[in-house]
C-alpha positions in Angstrom: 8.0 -6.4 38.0 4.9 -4.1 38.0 1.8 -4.9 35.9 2.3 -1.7 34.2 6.1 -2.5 33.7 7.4 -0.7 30.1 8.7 -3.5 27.8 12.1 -3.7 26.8 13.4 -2.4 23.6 13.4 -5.9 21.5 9.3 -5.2 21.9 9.3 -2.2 20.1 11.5 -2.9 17.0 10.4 -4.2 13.5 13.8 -6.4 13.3 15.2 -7.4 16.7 18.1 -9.5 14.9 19.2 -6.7 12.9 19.1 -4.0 15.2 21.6 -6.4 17.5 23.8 -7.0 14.7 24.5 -3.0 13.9 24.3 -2.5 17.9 27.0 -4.7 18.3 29.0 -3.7 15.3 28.9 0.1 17.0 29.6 -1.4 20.4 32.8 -3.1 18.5 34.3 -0.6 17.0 34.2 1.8 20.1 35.3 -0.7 22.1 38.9 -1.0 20.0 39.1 2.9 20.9 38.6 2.4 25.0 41.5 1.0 25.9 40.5 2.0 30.1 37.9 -0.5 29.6 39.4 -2.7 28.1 42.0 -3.2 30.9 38.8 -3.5 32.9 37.1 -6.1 31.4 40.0 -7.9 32.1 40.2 -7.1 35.8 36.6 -7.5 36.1 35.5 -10.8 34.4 38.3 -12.6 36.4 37.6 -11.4 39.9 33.9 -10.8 39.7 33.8 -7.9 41.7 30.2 -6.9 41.2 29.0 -10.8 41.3 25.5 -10.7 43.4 24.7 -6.8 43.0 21.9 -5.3 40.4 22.5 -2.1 38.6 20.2 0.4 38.0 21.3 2.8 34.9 19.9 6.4 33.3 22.6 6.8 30.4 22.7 7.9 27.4 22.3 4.4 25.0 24.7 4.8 22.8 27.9 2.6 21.6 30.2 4.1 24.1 28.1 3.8 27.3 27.3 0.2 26.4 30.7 -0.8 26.7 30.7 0.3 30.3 26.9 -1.2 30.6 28.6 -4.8 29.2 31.8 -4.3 31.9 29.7 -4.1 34.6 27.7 -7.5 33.5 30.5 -9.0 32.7 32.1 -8.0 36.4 28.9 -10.3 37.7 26.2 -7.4 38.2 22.7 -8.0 36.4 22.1 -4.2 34.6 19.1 -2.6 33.6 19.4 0.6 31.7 17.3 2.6 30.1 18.0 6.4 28.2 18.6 9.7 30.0 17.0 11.8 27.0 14.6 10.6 24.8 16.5 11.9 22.1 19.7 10.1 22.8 19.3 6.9 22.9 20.6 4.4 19.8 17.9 1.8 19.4 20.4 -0.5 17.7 22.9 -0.4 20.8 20.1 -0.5 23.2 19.1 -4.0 21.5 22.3 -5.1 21.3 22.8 -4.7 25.0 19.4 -6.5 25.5 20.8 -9.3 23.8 23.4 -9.8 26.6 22.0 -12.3 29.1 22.6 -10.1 32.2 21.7 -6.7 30.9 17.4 -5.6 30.3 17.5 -2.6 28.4 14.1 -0.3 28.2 15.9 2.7 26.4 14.1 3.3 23.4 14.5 6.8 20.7 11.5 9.3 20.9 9.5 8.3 23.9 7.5 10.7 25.5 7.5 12.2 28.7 5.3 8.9 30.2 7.1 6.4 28.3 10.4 8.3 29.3 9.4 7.8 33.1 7.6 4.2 32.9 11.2 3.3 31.3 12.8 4.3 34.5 10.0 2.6 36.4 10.8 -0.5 34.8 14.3 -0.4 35.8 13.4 0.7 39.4 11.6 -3.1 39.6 14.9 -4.5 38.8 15.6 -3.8 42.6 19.1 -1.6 42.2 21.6 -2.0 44.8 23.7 0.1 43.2 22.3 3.3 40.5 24.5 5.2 37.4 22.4 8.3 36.5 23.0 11.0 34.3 21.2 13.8 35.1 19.9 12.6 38.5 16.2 12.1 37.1 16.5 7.8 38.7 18.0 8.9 41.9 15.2 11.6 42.3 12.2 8.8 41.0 13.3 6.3 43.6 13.3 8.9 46.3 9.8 10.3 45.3 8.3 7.2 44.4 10.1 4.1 46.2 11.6 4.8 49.2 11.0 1.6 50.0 14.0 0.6 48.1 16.8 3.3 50.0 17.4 0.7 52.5 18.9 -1.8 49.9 20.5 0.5 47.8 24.8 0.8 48.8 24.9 3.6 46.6 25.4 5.2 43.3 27.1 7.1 40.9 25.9 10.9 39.0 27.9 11.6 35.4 26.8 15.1 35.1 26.8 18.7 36.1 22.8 18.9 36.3 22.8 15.9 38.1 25.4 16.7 40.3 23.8 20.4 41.0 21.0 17.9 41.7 22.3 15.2 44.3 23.8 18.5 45.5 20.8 20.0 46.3 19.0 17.2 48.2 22.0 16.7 50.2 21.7 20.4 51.6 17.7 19.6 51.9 18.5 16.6 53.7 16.7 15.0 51.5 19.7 12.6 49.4 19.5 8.9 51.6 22.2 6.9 50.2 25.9 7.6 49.4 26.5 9.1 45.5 29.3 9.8 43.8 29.5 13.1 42.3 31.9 11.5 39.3 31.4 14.7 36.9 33.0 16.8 39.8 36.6 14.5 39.5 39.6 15.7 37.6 39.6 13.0 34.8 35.8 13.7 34.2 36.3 17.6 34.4 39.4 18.0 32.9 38.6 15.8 29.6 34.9 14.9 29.2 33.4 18.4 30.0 36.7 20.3 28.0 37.6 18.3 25.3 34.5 16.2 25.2 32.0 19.0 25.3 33.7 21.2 23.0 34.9 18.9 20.2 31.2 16.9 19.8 28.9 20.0 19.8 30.9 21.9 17.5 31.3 18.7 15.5 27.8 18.1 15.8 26.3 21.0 14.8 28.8 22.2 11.8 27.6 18.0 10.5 24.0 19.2 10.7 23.8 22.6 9.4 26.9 22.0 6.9 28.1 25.8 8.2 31.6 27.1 8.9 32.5 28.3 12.2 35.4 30.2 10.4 34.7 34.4 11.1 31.1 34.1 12.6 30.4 35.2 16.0 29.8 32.3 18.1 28.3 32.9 21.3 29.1 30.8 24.3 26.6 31.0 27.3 28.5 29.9 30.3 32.4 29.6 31.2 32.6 26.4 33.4 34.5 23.2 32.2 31.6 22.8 29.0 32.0 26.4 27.8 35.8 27.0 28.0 35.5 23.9 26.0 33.1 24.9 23.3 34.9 28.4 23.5 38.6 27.0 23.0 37.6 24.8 20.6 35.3 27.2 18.5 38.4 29.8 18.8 40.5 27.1 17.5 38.5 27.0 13.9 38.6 30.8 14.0 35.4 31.7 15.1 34.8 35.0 17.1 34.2 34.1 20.6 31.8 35.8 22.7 31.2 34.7 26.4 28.5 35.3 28.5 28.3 35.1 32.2 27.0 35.5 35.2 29.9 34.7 37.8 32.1 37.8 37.8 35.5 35.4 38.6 34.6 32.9 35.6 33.5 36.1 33.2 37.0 37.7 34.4 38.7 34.8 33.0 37.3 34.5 30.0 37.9 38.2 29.5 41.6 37.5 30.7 41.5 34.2 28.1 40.8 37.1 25.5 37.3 36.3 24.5 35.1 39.0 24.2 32.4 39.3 27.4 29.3 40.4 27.3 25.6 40.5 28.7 23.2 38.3 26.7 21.2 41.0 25.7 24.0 42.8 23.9 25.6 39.5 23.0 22.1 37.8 21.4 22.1 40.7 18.2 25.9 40.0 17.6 25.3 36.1 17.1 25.6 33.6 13.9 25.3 31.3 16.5 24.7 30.6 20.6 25.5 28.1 22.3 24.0 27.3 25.8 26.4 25.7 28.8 25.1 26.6 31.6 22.6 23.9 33.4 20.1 26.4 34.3 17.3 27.4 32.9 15.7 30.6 31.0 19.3 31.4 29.4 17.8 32.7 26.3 14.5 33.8 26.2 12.0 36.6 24.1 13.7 39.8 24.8 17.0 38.2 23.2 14.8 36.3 20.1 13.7 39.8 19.8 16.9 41.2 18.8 18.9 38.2 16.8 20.1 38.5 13.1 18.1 36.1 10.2 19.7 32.6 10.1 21.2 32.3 13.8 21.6 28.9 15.3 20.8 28.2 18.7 22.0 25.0 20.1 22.2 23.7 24.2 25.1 21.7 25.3 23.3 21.4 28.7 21.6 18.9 30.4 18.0 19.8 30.1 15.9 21.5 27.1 15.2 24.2 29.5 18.2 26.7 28.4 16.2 28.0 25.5 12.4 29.5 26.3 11.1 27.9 22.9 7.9 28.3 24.6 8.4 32.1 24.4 10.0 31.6 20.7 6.9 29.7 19.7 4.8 32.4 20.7 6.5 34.8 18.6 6.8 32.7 15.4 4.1 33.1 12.5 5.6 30.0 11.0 7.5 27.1 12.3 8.6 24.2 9.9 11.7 21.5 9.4 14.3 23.9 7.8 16.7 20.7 7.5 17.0 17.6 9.4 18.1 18.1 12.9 16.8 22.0 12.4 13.9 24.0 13.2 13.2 27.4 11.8 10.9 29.9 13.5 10.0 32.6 11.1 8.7 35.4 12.7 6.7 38.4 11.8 9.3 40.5 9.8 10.8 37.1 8.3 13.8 36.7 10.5 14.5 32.6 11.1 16.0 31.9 14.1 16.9 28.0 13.2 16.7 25.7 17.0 19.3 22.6 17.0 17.8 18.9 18.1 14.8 20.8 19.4 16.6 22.3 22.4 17.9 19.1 23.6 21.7 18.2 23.9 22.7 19.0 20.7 25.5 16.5 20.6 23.4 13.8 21.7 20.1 14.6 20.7 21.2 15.8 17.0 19.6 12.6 14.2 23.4 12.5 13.1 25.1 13.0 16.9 27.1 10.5 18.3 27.8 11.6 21.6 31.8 12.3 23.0 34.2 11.6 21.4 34.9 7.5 22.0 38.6 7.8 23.9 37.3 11.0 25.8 34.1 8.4 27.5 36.4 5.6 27.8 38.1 8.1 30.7 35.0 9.0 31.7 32.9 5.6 31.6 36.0 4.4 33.4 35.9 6.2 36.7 32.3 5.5 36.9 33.5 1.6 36.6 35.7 1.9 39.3 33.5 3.7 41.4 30.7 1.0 41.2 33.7 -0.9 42.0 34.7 1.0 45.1 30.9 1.0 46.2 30.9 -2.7 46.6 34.6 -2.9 47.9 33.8 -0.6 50.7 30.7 -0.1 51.5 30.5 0.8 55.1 33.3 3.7 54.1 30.3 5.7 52.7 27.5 7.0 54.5 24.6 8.8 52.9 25.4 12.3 51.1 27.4 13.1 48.3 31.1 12.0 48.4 34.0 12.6 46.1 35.8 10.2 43.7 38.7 8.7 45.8 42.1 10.7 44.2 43.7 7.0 44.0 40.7 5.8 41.6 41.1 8.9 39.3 44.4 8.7 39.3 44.3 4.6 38.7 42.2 5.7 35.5 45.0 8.3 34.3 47.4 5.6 34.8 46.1 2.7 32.7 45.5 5.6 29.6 49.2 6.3 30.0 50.0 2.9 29.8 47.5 2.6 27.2 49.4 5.2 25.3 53.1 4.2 25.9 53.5 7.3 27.6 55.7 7.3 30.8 55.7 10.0 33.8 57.9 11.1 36.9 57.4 9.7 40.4 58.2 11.4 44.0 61.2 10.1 45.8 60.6 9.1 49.0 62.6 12.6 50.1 59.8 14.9 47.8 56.9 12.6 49.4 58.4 13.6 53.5 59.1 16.9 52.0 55.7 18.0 50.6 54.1 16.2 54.2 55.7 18.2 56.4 55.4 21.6 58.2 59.2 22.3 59.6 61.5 22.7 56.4 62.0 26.1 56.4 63.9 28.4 53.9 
């Protein structure tokens, strides 16, 4: 390691051995919940599939993702994780996966920016041969800062939509080197995680810190890809008023064909109890909408970065800015309207003080594609060259399978007649 290497997390707590203890008790009781990885852990500490590789991880450290982190170590890989966010990260967990004798864990709550990055420095030394990011921010740092290291690395894997749009984008630059992939793009990651997930644990999330109804208040959804229909079908569900904005004309269609009310922002923003950002991009919300919003809204991101609100411009507006309750900031401004900011912009379902993240069955799906495609990276490796690839259908659908096993829950099969059917061009009507 680096001289400047950050420490990992057992250096920065009071009480190492009780922070373990809790960790693992979370890590436990997720774990009963996950039956995908448990079926793993099974496969993979018998037939050592990842026995000689070292994986690098950006994740959020929390109970759910630790299971996965400890799956991998026990499938033979030495892991080194640190946080995605500095606001998500579980210091208890964290140390309980530093515990584990093939797992270094540098994720710690509330760094800032240059503890944030020397974390991910620190697990860059570890040497990756293989990376798991979450928003893209370790596969960017090793190609900006140690390229030396491309050569070594077989690939990697990218959780989310930002990240995705990410890998993405340096692929079309020319700029991505080794093979990723894009696992928030599959159907078992879309379909569940970004829907169900999404939708259930910000809603959750922020109703938990604000002690509000949804019931007859105008939530505003910003955004109708997988994370808003979410948020929007399940704030429907507890009878809120659903308004969607948009900026695709097909996905603001749907919505409007869904039966959700579509607007622009800027007619949306003065209609609001509360908004709700999903969109990955930035500048979603900014002054001329904090201009027109009701006292009391809420205004919580669902996406990626804290970029979605401009609480630089909000700031600037404020006369006052103070704790309103935990998890809650209120900006008052000059005619003493409070517009009240969730988890300080950040993933409001992660970066809440009471936020736990996914639900745990929707991340076992989830953390169980990305298992088997660290799996597939190792398996067959010269299959992938560098650029973004798809999950394999046959690992996706392997992960649907051992839930519905999971779950006692049994499906049709093809015949061999519906298989040479459905693969041929010459049955006519």
């Amino acid at each position: 390691m680096s001289e400047t290497a950050y420490p990992p997390v057992s250096k920065h707590l009071d009480d190492v051995e009780a922070a373990q203890t809790e960790g693992r008790r979370k890590m436990d009781w997720a774990l009963q919940h996950m039956p995908i990885l448990q079926a793993l852990r099974s496969e993979f500490e018998a037939e050592q599939p990842l026995a000689g590789e070292r994986v690098g991880m950006a994740m959020h450290v929390e109970a759910k993702t630790a299971n996965l982190v400890e799956l991998l170590a026990l499938g033979g890989a030495e892991v080194a994780i640190t946080g995605c966010n500095p606001l998500s990260t579980h210091d208890d967990v964290s140390a309980a996966l530093d515990a584990h004798e093939n797992i270094t864990s540098y994720a710690v709550r509330g760094v800032d920016d240059e503890g944030y990055y020397d974390a991910i420095d620190s697990v860059i030394d570890h040497n990756p041969t293989i990376t798991v990011d979450d928003g893209c921010d370790m596969i960017f740092r090793i190609h900006e800062e140690y390229p030396e290291l491309i050569e070594t690395i077989i690939g990697g894997c990218e959780e989310t939509t930002t990240g995705v749009h990410r890998i993405r984008a340096m692929e079309r630059d020319g700029a991505l080197k080794y093979p990723v992939f894009a696992v928030n793009d599959t159907p078992m990651k879309t379909l569940f995680d970004n829907v169900h997930g999404t939708g259930e644990s910000s809603l959750a999330t922020i109703a938990m810190t604000t002690n509000l109804s949804y019931a007859g208040k105008n939530v505003v959804v910003a955004g109708f890809g997988y994370c808003g229909k979410g948020v929007a079908k399940k704030a429907a569900g507890q009878n809120a008023n659903v308004i969607v904005t948009e900026v695709d004309p097909r996905k603001a269609l749907e919505a409007h064909m869904e039966g959700y009310n579509v607007l622009p922002m800027s007619e949306a923003a003065g209609k609001a109890d509360l908004i709700i950002t999903t969109t990955g991009n930035r500048d979603v919300v900014v002054e001329e909408h904090f201009t027109e919003m009701k006292d009391g809204v809420l205004l919580a991101n669902a996406g990626h970065f804290d970029i979605e609100l401009d609480l630089e411009a909000l700031s600037e507006l404020a006369v006052d800015a103070y704790e309103a309750r935990d998890g809650v900031d209120a900006y008052e401004l000059e005619d003493g309207r409070r517009l009240n900011v969730l988890a300080k912009g950040r993933l409001v379902n992660l970066a809440s003080p009471i936020a736990l993240g996914h639900p745990v069955e929707v991340m076992d799906q989830s953390f169980g594609v990305q298992a088997v495609c660290v799996r597939e990276l190792v398996e067959n490796t010269a299959a992938y060259d560098a650029g973004v690839h798809d999950v394999p259908d046959d690992l996706d659908k392997e992960i649907a399978s051992i839930k519905l096993d999971a779950e006692g829950v049994s499906h049709d099969s093809l015949s061999d007649e519906q298989i040479d059917y459905l693969g041929s061009w010459d049955h006519g009507t």
